[in-house]
N, C-alpha and C positions, 0 to 999 in steps of 0.2 A: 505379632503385636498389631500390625496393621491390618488385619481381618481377613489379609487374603487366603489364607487358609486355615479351615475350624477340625477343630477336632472330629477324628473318622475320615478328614478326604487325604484323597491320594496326592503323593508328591510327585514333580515328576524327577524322571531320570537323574543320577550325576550328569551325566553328557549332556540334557535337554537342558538342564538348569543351567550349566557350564555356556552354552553357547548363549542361553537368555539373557544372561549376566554378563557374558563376555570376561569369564573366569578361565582359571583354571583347572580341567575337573580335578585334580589331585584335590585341591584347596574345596572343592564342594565335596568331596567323599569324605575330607576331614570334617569338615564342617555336618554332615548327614552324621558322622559317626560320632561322635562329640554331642547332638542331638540323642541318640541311641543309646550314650551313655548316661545321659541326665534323664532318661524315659521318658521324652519328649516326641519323638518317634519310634512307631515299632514297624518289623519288617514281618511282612505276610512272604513266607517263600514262593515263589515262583509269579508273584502278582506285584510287590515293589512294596514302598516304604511309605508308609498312612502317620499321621499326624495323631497322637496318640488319646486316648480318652482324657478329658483336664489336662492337657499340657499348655493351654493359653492360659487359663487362669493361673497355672503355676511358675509358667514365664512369667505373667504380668507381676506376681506377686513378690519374684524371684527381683526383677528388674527394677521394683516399687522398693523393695528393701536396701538393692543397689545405690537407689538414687539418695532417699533418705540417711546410709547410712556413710558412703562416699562422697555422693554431689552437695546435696544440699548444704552442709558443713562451710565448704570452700563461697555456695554463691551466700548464705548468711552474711557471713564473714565480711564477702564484698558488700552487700547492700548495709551494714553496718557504718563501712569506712565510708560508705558515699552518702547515708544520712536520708535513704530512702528506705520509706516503713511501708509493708506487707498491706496496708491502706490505701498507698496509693499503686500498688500494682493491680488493686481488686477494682479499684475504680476505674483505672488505664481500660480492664480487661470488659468494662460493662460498658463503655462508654462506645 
């Protein structure tokens, strides 16, 4: 989501990613495979795991419907009880 990597480039390593993060690789191989399952990464054999053709657009789309259908609900809600309107956050945001 944050554009560091586009569809087609290479990922790196569990282990490389693991140390970058200061992870666990177990927790990054779950995580790469969990990606693998949603076709968001595919693995090329012997050459590592690429970032798959439309897989940002279908995260962001994926993550857009998340917020929408989860988030958003609960901050309404709040901005409701607190009596602040969608007007004045767009002004906040220009200003």
């Amino acid at each position: 989501m944050t554009g560091l990597y586009n569809d087609g480039d290479a990922l790196p390593s569990v282990r490389a990613l693991a140390a970058q993060e200061q992870a666990n690789p177990l927790t990054v191989a779950k995580a790469y495979q969990g990606f693998q399952d949603e076709g968001l990464v595919i693995v090329r054999r012997g050459v590592g795991l690429f970032v798959a053709p439309g897989a940002r657009a279908r995260l962001k789309e994926s993550e857009r419907s998340r917020f929408l259908d989860e988030e958003w609900p609960a901050i309404r809600e709040r901005m409701n009880r607190l009596g602040i309107r969608a007007s004045e956050l767009l002004d906040r945001e220009s200003a």
